[in-house]
N, C-alpha and C positions, 0 to 999 in steps of 0.2 A: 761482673757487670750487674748494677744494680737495676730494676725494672724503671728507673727515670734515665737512665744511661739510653734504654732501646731506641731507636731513633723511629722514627713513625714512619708508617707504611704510604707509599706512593701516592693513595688512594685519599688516604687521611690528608697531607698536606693539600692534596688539589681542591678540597673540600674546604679545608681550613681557609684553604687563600681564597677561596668561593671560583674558582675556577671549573669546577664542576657541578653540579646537583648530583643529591643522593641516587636520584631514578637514574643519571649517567653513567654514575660510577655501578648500580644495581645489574644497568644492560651491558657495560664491557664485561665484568667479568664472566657475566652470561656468557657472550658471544666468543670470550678469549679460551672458554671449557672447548668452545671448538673447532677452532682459530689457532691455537696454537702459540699466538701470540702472546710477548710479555706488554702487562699491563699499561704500561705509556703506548706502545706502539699501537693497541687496540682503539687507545681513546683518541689516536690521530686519526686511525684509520677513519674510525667511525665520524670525525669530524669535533668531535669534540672540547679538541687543544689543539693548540698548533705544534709543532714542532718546535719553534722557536721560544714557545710559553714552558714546553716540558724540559727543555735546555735550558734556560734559566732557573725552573723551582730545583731541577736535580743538581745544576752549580752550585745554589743557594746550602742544599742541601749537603752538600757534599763538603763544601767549606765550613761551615756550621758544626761538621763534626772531627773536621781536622786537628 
């Protein structure tokens, strides 16, 4: 696997698609060091994507590498 093969980290697309800001994605994973949580479910918790927005970019994403 080549390093353009890696498929981008969760955090990266939410940003890319501007569904997040930098300060959002800075405080989940703050918050997920102590939470436990994996990173999409933090940024629901916190409010920050819906459920529905995180189900679509990880379909998106998941076809994309099919």
């Amino acid at each position: 696997m080549s390093p353009d093969d890696v498929p981008p980290k969760l955090g990266e697309w939410l940003l890319g698609l501007g569904l997040i800001s930098h300060d959002q994605l800075r405080i989940a994973l703050i918050e997920q060091q102590s939470s436990g949580l994996g990173l999409g479910q933090q940024l629901i918790a916190l409010g920050f994507v819906t459920e529905a927005a995180l189900h679509d970019v990880l379909a998106y994403a998941a076809g994309r590498r099919a």
